[in-house]
Every structure is written in structure tokens, then in C-alpha cells.
C-alpha positions as CSV (number, residue, x, y, z in Angstrom):
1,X,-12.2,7.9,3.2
2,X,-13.1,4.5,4.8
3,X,-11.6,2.8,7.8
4,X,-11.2,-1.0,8.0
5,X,-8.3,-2.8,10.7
6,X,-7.1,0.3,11.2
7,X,-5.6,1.1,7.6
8,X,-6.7,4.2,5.4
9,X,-8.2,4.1,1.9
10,X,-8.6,7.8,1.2
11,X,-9.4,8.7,-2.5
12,X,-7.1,11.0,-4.5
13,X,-8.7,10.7,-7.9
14,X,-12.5,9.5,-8.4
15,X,-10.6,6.5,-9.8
16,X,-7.4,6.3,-7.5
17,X,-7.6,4.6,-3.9
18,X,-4.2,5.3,-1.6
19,X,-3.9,2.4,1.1
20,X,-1.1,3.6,3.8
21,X,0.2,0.1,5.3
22,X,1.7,2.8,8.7
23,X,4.6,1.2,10.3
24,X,3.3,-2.3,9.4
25,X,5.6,-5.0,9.0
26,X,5.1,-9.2,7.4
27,X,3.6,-10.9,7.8
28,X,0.6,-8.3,8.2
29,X,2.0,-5.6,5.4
30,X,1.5,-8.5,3.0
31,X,-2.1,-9.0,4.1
32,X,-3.0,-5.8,4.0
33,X,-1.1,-5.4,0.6
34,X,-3.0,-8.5,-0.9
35,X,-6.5,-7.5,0.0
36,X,-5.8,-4.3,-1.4
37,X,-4.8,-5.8,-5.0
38,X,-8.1,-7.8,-4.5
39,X,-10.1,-5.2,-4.0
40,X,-9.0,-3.2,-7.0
41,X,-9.2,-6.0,-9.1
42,X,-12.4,-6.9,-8.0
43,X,-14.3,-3.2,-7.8
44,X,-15.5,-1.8,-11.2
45,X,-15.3,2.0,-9.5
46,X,-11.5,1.6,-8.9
47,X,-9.0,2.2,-11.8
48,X,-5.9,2.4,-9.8
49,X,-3.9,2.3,-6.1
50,X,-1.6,3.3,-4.6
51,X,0.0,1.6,-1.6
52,X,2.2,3.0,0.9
53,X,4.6,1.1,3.1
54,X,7.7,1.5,5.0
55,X,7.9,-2.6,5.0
56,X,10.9,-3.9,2.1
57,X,9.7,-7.3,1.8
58,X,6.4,-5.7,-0.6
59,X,9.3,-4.6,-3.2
60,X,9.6,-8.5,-3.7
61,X,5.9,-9.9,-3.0
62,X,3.8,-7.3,-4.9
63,X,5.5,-8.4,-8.3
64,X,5.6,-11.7,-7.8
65,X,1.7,-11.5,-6.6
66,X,0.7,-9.8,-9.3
67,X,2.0,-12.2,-11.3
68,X,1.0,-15.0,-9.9
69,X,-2.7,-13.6,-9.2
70,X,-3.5,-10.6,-10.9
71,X,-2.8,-10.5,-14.8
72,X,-5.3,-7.6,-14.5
73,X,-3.2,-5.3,-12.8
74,X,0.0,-3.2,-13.8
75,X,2.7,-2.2,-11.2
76,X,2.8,1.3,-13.2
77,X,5.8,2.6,-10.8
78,X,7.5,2.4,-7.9
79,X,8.6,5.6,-5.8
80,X,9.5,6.3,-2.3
81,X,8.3,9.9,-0.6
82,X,9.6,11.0,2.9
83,X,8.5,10.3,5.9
84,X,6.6,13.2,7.6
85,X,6.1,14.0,11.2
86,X,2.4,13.1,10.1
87,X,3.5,9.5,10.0
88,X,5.4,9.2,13.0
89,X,2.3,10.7,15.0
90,X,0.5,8.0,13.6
91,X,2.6,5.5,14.1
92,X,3.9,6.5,17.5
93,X,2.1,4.8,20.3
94,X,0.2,2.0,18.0
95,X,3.7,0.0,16.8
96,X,7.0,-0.9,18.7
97,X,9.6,1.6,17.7
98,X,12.0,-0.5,16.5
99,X,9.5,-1.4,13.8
100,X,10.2,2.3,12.2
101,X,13.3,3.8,13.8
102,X,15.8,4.1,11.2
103,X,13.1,4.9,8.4
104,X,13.5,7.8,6.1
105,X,11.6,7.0,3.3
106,X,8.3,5.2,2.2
107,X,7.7,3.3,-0.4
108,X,5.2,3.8,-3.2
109,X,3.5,1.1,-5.8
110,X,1.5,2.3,-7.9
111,X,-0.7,-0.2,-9.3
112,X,-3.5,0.5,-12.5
113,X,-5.9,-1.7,-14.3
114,X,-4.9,-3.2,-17.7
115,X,-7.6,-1.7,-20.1
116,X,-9.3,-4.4,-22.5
């Protein structure tokens, strides 16, 4: 896995990148969120991610950026997993609580490259 401002790209698949946006919240989950989508669009080795987020806002702006941006680029599916203790380590200490307290579940887009 690499490390850049903080955020974790971890590989799941050979293919598949999984970007955790932690207890981020706008205007900075969007940030993180579109640099992602550039990155997958623009690196041949990727053919998918996934991004994780607590932050509701990417439901609306990850659509609307991929259509606005990124014809290239499916929004396969859209889950939500738990929170863990896991994440609240992580996110303990590094955001203000009332960024996550109250959260249950995360979010999870799951974006793939068109083929052609």
C-alpha cells in the first residue's frame, strides 16, 4: 500500500485500489474522492476502486462527477459496511469527534473502467 496526505490506497485485487476517506468530511472528502477518480482514470494498471467514506455529501458528488468528468468510469455499486473498532482507532485522536460520533455505517462506491 502507498501513503499520500494521510489516506490509504491498499490493493485488494492486482486491478482493484481501496481509498479509505477515515472520518473526513467536504470539503476535503470531495478532494480526496476526485483525485482518486483521476487517478483511476488516468493509470493503465488500475481497473477499478473502491472508495470508502463516512461523509454523505459523496452519495451526491461522485455521480454527478462522473458524469460531468469521467465518461470512462462506471459507479458499479454502492454499499455501506460497518464501522469497526479499526476505524475509530484510526480516526480517534486525528479528527474532532463530532465529525464521526453518531456513525454506524460506511459507505462504499465502487467504481470500474468502461471496457472499449
Amino acid at each position: 500500500w502507498t501513503k499520500k496526505n494521510n489516506l490509504r490506497f491498499f490493493m485488494t485485487t492486482p486491478s482493484i485500489s481501496t481509498l479509505n476517506l477515515l472520518a473526513y468530511r467536504c470539503p476535503d472528502a470531495a478532494k480526496y474522492m476526485r483525485f482518486a477518480v483521476n487517478r483511476l482514470s488516468e493509470d493503465k494498471e488500475m481497473d477499478g476502486l473502491i472508495i470508502e467514506t463516512i461523509e454523505p455529501s459523496v452519495a451526491r458528488d461522485l455521480p454527478a462527477f462522473l458524469a460531468h468528468m469521467h465518461s470512462d468510469i462506471l459507479l458499479q455499486k454502492t454499499d455501506s459496511r460497518p464501522d469497526s473498532n479499526d476505524d475509530l482507532n484510526q480516526w480517534d485522536g486525528r479528527f474532532d469527534e463530532e465529525d464521526y460520533e453518531g456513525i454506524e455505517n460506511i459507505s462504499r462506491y465502487h467504481l470500474i473502467k468502461k471496457a472499449g
